[in-house]
C-alpha positions in Angstrom: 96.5 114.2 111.2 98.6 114.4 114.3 97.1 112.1 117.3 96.5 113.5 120.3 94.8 112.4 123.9 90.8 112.7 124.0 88.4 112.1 126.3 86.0 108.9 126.3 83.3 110.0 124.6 80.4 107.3 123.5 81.1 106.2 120.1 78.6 107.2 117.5 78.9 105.3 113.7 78.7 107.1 111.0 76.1 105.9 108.6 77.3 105.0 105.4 79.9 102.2 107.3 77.9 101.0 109.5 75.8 99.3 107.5 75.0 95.6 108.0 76.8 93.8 105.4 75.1 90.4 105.7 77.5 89.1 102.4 80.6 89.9 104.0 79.7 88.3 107.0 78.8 85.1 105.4 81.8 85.5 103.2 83.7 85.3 106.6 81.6 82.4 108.1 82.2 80.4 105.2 85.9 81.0 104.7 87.3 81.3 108.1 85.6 78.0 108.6 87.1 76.4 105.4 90.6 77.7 106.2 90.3 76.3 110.4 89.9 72.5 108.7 92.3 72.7 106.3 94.8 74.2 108.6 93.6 72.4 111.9 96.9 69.5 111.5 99.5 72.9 111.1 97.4 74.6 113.6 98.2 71.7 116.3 101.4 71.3 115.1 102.3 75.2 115.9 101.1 75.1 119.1 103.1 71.5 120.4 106.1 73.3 118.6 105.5 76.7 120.9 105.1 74.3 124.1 108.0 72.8 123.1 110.8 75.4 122.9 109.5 77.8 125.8 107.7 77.6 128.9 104.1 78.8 129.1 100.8 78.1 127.3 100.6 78.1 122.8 97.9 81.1 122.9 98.5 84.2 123.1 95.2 86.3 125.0 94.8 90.3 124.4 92.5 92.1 124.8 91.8 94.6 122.2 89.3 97.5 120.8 86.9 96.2 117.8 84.0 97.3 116.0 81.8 99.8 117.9 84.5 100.4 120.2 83.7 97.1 122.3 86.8 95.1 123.4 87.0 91.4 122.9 89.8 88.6 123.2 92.1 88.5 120.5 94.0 85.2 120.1 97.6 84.3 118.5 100.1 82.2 119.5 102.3 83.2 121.6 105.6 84.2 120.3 107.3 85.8 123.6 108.4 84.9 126.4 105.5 83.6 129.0 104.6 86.6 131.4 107.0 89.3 129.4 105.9 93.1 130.0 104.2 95.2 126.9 106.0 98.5 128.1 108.6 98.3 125.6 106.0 98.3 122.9 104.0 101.4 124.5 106.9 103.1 124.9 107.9 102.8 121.3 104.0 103.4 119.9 104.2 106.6 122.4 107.2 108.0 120.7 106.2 107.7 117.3 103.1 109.5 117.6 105.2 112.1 119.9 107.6 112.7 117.2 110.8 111.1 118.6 110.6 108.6 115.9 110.3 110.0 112.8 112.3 107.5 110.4 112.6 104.0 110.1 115.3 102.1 111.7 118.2 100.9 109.6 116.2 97.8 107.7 113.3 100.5 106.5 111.0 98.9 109.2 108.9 100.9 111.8 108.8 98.8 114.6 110.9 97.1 117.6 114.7 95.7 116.4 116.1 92.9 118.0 113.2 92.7 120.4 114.3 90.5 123.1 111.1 89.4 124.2 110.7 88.0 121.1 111.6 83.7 121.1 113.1 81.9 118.2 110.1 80.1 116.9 108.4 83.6 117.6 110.2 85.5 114.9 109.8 82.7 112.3 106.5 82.8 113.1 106.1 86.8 113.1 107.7 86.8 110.1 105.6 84.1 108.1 102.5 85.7 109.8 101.2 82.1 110.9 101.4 83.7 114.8 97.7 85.2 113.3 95.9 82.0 112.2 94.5 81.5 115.6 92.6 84.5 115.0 90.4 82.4 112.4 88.6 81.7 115.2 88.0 85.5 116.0 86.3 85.7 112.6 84.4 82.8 113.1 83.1 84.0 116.6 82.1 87.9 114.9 85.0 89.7 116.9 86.9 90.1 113.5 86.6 89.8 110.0 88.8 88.3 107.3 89.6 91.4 106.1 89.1 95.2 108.1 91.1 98.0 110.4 94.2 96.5 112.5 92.6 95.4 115.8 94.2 98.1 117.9 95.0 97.9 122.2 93.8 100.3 124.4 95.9 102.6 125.0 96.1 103.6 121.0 92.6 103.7 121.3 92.4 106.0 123.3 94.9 108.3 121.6 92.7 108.8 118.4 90.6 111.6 117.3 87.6 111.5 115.8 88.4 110.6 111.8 90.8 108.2 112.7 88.0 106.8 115.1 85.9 105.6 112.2 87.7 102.6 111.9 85.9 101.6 114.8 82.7 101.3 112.9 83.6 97.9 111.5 85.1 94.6 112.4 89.0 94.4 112.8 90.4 92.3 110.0 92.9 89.5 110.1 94.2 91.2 106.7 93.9 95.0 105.4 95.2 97.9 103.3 98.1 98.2 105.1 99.2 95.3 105.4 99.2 94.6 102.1 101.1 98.4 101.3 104.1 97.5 103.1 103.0 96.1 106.4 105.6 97.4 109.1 107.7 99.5 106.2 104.3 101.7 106.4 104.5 104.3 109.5 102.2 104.4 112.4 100.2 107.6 110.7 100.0 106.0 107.5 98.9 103.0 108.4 96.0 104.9 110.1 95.2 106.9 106.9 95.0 103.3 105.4 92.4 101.9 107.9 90.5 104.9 107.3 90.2 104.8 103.3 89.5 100.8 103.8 86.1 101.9 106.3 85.3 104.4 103.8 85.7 102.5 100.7 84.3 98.9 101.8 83.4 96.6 99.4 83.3 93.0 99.1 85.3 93.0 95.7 88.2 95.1 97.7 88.3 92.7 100.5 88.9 89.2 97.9 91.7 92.0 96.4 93.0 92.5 99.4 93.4 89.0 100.5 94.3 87.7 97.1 97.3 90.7 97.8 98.1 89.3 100.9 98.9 85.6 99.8 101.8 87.0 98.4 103.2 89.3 100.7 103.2 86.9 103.3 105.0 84.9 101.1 107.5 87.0 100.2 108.1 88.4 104.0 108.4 84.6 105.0 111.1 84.3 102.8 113.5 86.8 103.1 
C-alpha cells in the first residue's frame, strides 16, 4: 500500500473502467447544469463577498491530474491569501506518505491546523464546501464529473504506483467515497483505497448514493 516515487510511464486504462459511460455523462450534463442556475445568484454573491474581504481575484486556478492522466484547470474560489505559496501543503502531503505523520492532530482531522494562509471567509467556505461549486463548471466542460476520484496535483501524482493509478481511468468527481466516509478524518492512504473501490465498483446507482450521502455531510460539517 505504501506510496513510493515512479517513473512517468504512459498511462494505460484498464478495461473494465474505462468504459464509456454515456448515462453518467448525461447524468452530469444535465445536473451540473441544473445546479449552475439555481445557484448562479449565491455563486455571484460568493465571489463579490471574496473580492470584498481580501485582495486578489474570486477564482481560484490549479492545475491538476484527471482522467487519463491529462491535466486540466480546476476552479474554486479562492479562499487564501492572493499569491500565497503551496509548500506548506507539499510539505505536509510529503510527510504523511513518509511516515512522520501517522495520527491525526488533536481535532481527529488529517490535514493543516490553523493554516494561516487560510482567510476568514476561506474557512467558512472550506468548511461549508461552497469553495467547490465553481467546479460545476468543470463538470459541465468534461474535466470532472459529479461524482469520481479526488482530483489530485502533480506532485501526488507522481508519487502513486500502479493500483492506486487506476483512479486515473475516470473523471475526478466533485463528490466521492471518501468524502462522504469522513472526508479529512479519513487518512491520506485510506482515502486512496477509497478512490480505488469507487473506479472499481462504478455504477450510476452508487454515484446518486453518494451524492444523496453527501448533502448531509456537508451539512453537518457546515455546522459544527
Amino acid at each position: 500500500m505504501a506510496i513510493r516515487a515512479r517513473s512517468r510511464t504512459p498511462f494505460t486504462p484498464l478495461s473494465p473502467v474505462v468504459r464509456r459511460r454515456p448515462l453518467k455523462r448525461a447524468f452530469d450534463l444535465v445536473t451540473s447544469a441544473l445546479l449552475l442556475a439555481l445557484s448562479s445568484p449565491l455563486i455571484i454573491l460568493i465571489g463579490a463577498v471574496v473580492r470584498a474581504t481580501s485582495d486578489g481575484p474570486a477564482l481560484f486556478h490549479q492545475t491538476r491530474v484527471g482522467l487519463g492522466e491529462q491535466s486540466f484547470v480546476m476552479l474554486k474560489f479562492r479562499t487564501m491569501f492572493d499569491n500565497s505559496t503551496d509548500e506548506p501543503h507539499k510539505n505536509y502531503v510529503n510527510a504523511l506518505l513518509s511516515g512522520q505523520v501517522v495520527a491525526p492532530d488533536n481535532n481527529g482531522l488529517y490535514k493543516l491546523s490553523s493554516d494561516p494562509r487560510v482567510t476568514g471567509v476561506g474557512t467558512w467556505l472550506r468548511r461549508t464546501s461552497l469553495d467547490e461549486l465553481p467546479q460545476l463548471f468543470n463538470v459541465l466542460a468534461g474535466d470532472m464529473s459529479l461524482v469520481g476520484p479526488r482530483p489530485v496535483l502533480a506532485f501526488e501524482a507522481a508519487l502513486m504506483d500502479s493500483d492506486q493509478r487506476t483512479r486515473f481511468a475516470v473523471r475526478p468527481g466533485m463528490t466521492g467515497l471518501w468524502q462522504v466516509s469522513g472526508r479529512s478524518r479519513v487518512s491520506f492512504l485510506e482515502q486512496l483505497v477509497l478512490d480505488e473501490r469507487y473506479v472499481r465498483e462504478q455504477s450510476l446507482r452508487l454515484d446518486l448514493a453518494i451524492l444523496l450521502r453527501t448533502f448531509p455531510a456537508v451539512f453537518s460539517r457546515g455546522t459544527q
